[in-house]
N, C-alpha and C positions, 0 to 999 in steps of 0.2 A: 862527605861525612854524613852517618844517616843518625837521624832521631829518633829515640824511641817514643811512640806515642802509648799512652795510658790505655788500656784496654777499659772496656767502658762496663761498669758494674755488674756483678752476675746478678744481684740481689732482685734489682728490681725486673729480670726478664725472668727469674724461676717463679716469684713469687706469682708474678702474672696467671699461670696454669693453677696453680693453688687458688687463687681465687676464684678462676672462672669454676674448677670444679666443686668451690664449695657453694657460688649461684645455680652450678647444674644441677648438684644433689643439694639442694635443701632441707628444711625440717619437714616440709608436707612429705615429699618422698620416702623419708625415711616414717615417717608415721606410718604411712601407706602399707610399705614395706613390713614394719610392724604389726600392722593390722594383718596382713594376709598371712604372716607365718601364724600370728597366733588364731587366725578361723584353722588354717592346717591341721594343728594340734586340737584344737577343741574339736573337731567335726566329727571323731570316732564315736565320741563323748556324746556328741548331739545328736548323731545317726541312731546308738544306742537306746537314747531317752526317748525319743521317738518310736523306735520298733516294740519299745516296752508297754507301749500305748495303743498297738496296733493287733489286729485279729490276726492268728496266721496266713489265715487267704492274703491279707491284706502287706503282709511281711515278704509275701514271696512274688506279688506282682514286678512285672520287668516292659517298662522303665519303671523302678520304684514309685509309689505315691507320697506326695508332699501334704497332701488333704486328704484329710479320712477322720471320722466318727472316732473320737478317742474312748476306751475303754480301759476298764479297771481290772479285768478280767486275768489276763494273765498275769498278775501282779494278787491277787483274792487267790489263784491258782498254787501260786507259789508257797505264799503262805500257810494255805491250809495245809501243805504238803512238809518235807520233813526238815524246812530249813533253816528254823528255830534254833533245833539242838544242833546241828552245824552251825548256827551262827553264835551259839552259846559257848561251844568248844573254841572256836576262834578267839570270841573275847577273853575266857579265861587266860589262853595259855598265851596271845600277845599281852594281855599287863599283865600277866604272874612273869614272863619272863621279859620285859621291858625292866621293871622295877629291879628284877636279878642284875639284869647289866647297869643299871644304874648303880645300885649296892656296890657292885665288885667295879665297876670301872671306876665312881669317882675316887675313891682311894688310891687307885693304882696311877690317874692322869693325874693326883697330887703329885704321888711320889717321882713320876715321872719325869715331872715338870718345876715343881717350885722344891725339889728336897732330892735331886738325881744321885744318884752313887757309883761306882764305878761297873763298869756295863751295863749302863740305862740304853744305850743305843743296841748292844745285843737285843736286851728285849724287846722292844722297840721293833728291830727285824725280826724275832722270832714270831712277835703279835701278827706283823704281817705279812709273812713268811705263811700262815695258816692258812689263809685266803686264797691260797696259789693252789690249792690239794682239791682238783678235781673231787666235786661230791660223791660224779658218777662211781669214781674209785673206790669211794667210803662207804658205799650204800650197802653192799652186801656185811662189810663186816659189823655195820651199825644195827642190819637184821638181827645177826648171831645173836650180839652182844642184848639186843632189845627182848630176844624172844628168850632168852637163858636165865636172865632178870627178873622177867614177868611184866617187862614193860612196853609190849607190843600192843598196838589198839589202844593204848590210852593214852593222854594229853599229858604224861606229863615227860615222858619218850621227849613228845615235839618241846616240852617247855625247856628241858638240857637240851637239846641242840639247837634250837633257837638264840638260848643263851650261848651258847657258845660261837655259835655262828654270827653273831653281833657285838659281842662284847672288844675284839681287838677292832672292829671301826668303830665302836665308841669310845673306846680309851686314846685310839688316834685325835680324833675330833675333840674331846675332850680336853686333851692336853695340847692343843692350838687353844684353845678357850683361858687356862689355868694360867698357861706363861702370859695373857695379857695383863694378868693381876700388877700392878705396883707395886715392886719389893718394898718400896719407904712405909706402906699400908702394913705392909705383913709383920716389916720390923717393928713397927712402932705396936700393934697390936701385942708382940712377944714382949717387949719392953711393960707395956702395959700388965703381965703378967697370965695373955689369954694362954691358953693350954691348945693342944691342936684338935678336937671336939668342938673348943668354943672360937678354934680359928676357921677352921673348917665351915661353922653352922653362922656366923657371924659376922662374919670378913670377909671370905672368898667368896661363899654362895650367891648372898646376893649380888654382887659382880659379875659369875661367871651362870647367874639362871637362864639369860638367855638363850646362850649356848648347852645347857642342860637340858633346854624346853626343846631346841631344835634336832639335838640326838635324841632325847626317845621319842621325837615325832617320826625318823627318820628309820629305830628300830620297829615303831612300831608299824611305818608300811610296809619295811621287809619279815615282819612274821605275819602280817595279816595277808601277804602276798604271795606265801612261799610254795610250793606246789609240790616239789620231787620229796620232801622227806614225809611231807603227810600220804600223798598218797600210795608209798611205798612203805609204810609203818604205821598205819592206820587201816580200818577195814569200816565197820559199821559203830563201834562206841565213842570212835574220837574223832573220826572224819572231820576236817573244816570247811570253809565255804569253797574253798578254791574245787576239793575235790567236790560237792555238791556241783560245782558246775559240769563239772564233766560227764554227770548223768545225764547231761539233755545229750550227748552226742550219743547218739543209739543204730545201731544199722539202719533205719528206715531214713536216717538224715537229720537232719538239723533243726529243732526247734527252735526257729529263730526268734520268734515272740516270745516267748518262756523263757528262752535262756536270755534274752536282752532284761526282761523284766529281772529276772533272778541276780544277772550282772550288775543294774540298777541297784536292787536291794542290798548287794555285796557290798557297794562302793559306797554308798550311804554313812556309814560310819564313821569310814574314813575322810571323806570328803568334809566331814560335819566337825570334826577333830582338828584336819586342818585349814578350814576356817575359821576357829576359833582360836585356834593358835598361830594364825598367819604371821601377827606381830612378832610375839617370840619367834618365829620359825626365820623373821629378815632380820633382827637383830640378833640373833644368835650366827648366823652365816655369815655376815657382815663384821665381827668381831674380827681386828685385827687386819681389815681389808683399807681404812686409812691412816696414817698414823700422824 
């Protein structure tokens, strides 16, 4: 007659490897780890600021130089040169058409989200369903239509498609924001006798500013960014930075000092933007992410 004998517990021999691999990878390692993805990322960034500071001779040395006499020169260069009024066209037409998609989206992430009707989910997929349409596609009939108008060469061509090309991911992103509101807030605010202006400007907003501050940080790096519709609907009165850069690429090669410095002064604004908006820009993306 045979015994069964107890099998002897799984717990403590699986937990074993879980331990040991959590003494193998520790917190230094993953620090580590940390550290070196983000030199990876920063290092374009760094290589950039540097060559912006360097003489051409000095740009095109091989093994490149780490030390070298910093100058102001291709940067004094830039400047005097025509990148002003490109940098002026930019700024107009990302906040004239940041503030457009702000207008039209936040109304539309209310209605989407705290006040839905029957086919809120069509729209929803129509919004991004838009997304999916090759530009290359669009670009010839946006000529026609731009140059039949009279609005070829000028900024405000780029500020409707701007708008439009941002507004259904802000209304996305928006109405992830909107549904974190507290219905008991909205109700009791309606009970109270607010109107939807004074629900809107008084009760949702400041709830959902974070995440309002983080889309148009986010519209405004993709119009400050955007390259194929300006330089294909644009020539010399509306040009933006982006196409200003593509004048250093000239048959003779590459002005790598000029254009690093000119890339510098590009990035500038935007860099400056968002680090002042850093705060809003992690509580606004973080909405909704613990509950």
């Amino acid at each position: 007659m045979t015994t069964a004998t107890a099998a002897p517990p799984a717990t403590a021999t699986s937990e074993a490897p879980r331990r040991n691999t959590k003494r193998r990878y520790g917190p230094g390692t993953l620090t580590v780890v940390t550290w070196v993805l983000a030199i990876l990322f920063v290092f374009p960034l760094l290589w950039m600021i540097l060559t912006a500071f360097k003489q051409e001779s000095d740009a095109y040395t091989d093994p490149p130089k780490l030390f070298f006499k910093p100058t102001f020169d291709q940067i004094s260069g830039v400047l005097k040169g025509d990148f002003l009024p490109y940098l002026g066209n930019s700024a107009f037409v990302t906040i004239i058409s940041t503030l457009l998609v702000l207008l039209l989206g936040i109304p539309a992430a209310y209605a989407l989200s705290l006040a839905p009707v029957k086919g809120t989910k069509n729209a929803l997929s129509f919004f991004l369903s838009t997304k999916m349409l090759p530009i290359v596609a669009a670009i010839i009939p946006l000529y026609v239509i731009s140059q039949n108008t009279n609005l070829l060469d000028t900024v405000w061509a780029l500020i409707i498609l701007y708008t439009a090309m941002n507004l259904p991911l802000a209304i996305w992103m928006m109405r992830s924001f909107f549904m974190e509101v507290p219905g008991e807030m909205i109700e009791a605010a309606r009970i109270d006798g607010a109107n939807l202006p004074t629900l809107l400007r008084k009760i949702i907003m400041p709830v959902v500013a974070p995440g309002v501050a983080a889309t148009a940080l986010i519209c405004v790096i993709f119009s400050w960014t955007e390259f194929f519709y300006a330089v294909n609907l644009t020539a010399a009165r509306a040009g933006t930075v982006p196409v200003f850069l593509v004048g250093f690429i000239t048959s003779e090669g590459l002005y790598w000092a000029q254009l690093s410095a000119a890339a510098l002064l590009a990035s500038l604004p935007v860099m400056i933007v968002g680090w002042f908006a850093q705060n809003h820009l992690v509580r606004g993306l973080s909405m909704g992410a613990v509950k």
